[in-house]
C-alpha positions, 0 to 999 in steps of 0.5 A: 264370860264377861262379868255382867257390868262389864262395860258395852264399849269393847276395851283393853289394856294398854301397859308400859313395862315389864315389872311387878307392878305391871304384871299387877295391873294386868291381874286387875284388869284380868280378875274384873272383866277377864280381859288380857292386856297388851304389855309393851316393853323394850325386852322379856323379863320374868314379871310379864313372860309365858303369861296368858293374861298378857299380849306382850309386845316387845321394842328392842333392847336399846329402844327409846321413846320413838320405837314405844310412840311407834308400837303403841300407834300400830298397836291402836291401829291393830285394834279399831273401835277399841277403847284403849287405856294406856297406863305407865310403869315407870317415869321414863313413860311419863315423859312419853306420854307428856311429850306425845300426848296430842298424839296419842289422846288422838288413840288412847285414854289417858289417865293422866293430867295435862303437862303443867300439872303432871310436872308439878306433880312429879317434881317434888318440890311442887309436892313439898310446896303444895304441901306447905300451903294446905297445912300438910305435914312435912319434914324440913327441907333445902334445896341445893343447885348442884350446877353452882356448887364450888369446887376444892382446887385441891381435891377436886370434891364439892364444897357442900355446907348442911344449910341452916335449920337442919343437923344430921342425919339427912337425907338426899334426893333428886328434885327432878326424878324424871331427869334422875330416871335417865342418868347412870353413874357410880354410886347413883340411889334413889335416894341417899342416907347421910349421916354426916358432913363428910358423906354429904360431900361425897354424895353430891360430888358423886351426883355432880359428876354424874351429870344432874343438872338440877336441884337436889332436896336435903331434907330432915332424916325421919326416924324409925324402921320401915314399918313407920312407913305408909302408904295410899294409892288413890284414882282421881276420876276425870270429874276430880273426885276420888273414887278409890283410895288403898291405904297400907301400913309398909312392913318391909322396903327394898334397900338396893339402891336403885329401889330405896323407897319400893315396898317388898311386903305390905299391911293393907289396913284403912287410914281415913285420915291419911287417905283425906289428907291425901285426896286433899292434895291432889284436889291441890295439885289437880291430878287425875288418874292413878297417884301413890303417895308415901308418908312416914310417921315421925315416932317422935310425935306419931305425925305421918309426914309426906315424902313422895308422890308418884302420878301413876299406880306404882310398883306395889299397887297389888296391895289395893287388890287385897283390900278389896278396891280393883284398880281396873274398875277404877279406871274403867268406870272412869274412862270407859264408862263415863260413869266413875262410882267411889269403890269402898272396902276395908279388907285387912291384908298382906301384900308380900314379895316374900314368904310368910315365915321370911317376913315375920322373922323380919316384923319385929313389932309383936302387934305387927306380926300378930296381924301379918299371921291373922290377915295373910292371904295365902298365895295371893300375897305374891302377885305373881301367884295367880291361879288363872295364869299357872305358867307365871306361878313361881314354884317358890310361892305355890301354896305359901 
């Protein structure tokens, strides 16, 4: 039985992608309303199989933006006077849906900015920008075109001099992560550590030749282990207010290259002064929909500085379930409804990939740990873990 403000237009789900984050966002929309959504993804993978919160659809292996515009119009097609919401797993989506958007507004509600302010948005250095003019915390940064770097006749490597205002360590990252989400070559990171000149050269002779044809941002290495790290994951209504903002101290990151920046185990707690610094931004940058913004605070003046902003819900968007703010209702209240309403909770939680004995071998922090041991949530810390969709329980996770 539906929930009694469940909304009176019929509505689903429309998600792209197979990942956690996706599976998350199907939870959401499933523990609000009872609602199942359509996954659209290019093959099975574990996060969205033998699931019965989730219609899976599936585009081919080798499939690419043509088969995803194609299944989402038959997929409208197959459900008038539905409302449909469709919302992105990954960059590559983002494309899509900046590409196709006259199309597909035609059948689906976006949650999304218009194509000017959705490029500024995911091009950091429109992030880095915006933050220089509102007086937001930054670290240095330079840019290098990647394109005009000469070349050693003799070793074949670019010829890469650390520019001024900056000593090593660094770290090394693709301006463009749309067009970095579509190259594959040895060595690729999401993003790079750099502890010297020499590795500085090798990265970006690396980049270079895999192809990048825009800039890559050298920016000051911010110190500290991954629990100087934050998070917020906000929803900006179509009115532009911000009418849900999570915010989480990071416990634990991926370090695999392709997933540096990714968060494996999260402390839900609430940061008003972040998540104000935040809404401040994306008011900024006009965004609307889902945005996950990561900061790191700099031990060595206890400033949390902006490092990355993503216009979509991101992979560990679980975290603002556990504190209390359904990313579902957001939506729905927004699109749906007509009717956006601010969501407030204070819920202190973990958010976790990993078993509570494996992360507080990990969190080295005393105070951290006490509260990763007072606040854990049991099986809810693992998305995946949901009691209304046994089959996709991990046998590992049952009763963590």
């Amino acid at each position: 039985m539906p929930p009694a403000d469940a909304p009176a237009t019929p509505f689903r789900a429309v998600i792209m992608g197979s990942d956690l984050g996706v599976y998350s966002l199907a939870r959401s929309f499933h523990e609000a309303y009872g609602t199942t959504s359509v996954v659209v993804a290019q093959d099975t993978r574990g996060p969205i199989v033998n699931s019965a919160i989730i219609d899976p659809v599936y585009t081919g292996t080798d499939s690419g933006a043509a088969e995803l515009v194609a299944a989402l119009l038959r997929i409208a097609e197959e459900n008038p006077g539905v409302a449909l919401v469709l919302l992105a797993g990954g960059e590559d989506h983002l494309d899509m849906i900046e590409e196709n958007r006259a199309l597909l507004e035609a059948h689906y509600l976006l949650p999304y900015p218009d194509g000017a302010v959705l490029r500024r948005a995911r091009d950091k250095r429109g992030l880095y920008e915006a933050c220089a003019q509102l007086g937001l915390p930054f670290p240095a940064i330079a840019e290098v075109e990647v394109s005009s770097l000469r070349r050693d006749p003799v070793a074949g490597s670019c010829v890469v001099t650390l520019p001024a205002g900056l000593s090593f360590p660094v770290a090394v990252k693709p301006a463009n992560s749309g067009e970095w989400s579509h190259l594959s070559f040895p060595g690729k990171k999401k993003a790079y550590y750099v502890p010297d000149a020499a590795e500085l050269t090798r990265v970006l002779t690396a980049v270079a030749d895999g192809g990048y044809n825009d800039q890559m941002l050298i920016q000051e290495f911010v110190p500290g282990d991954d629990t100087w790290g934050r998070t917020v994951t906000c929803y900006v209504a179509s009115n532009g207010e911000v009418t849900m903002a999570a915010s989480g101290v990071l416990l634990l990151g991926m370090h695999t290259p392709s997933m540096i920046g990714n968060s494996v185990a999260i402390l839900t707690t609430p940061q008003p002064q972040l998540c104000d610094q935040v809404a401040t931004l994306v008011a900024h940058l006009g965004l609307r929909g889902f945005v996950n913004v990561d900061l790191k605070v700099d031990p060595r003046d206890g400033v949390a500085r902006f490092l990355d902003l993503n216009a979509r819900a991101g992979r560990p968007n679980h975290y603002a379930l556990l504190a209390g703010l359904n990313p579902a209702r957001a939506v729905v209240e927004d699109l749906v409804q007509g009717n956006p309403r601010r969501l407030t909770a204070s819920t202190v939680s973990v958010f976790s990939y990993l078993p509570r004995w494996f992360l507080v071998r990990y969190v080295t922090d005393p105070e951290l740990r006490r509260s990763v041991r007072a606040s854990w949530p049991g099986a809810a810390a693992h998305p995946l873990v949901y009691r209304a969709d046994q089959p996709c329980r991990p046998a590992a996770f049952r009763g963590a």
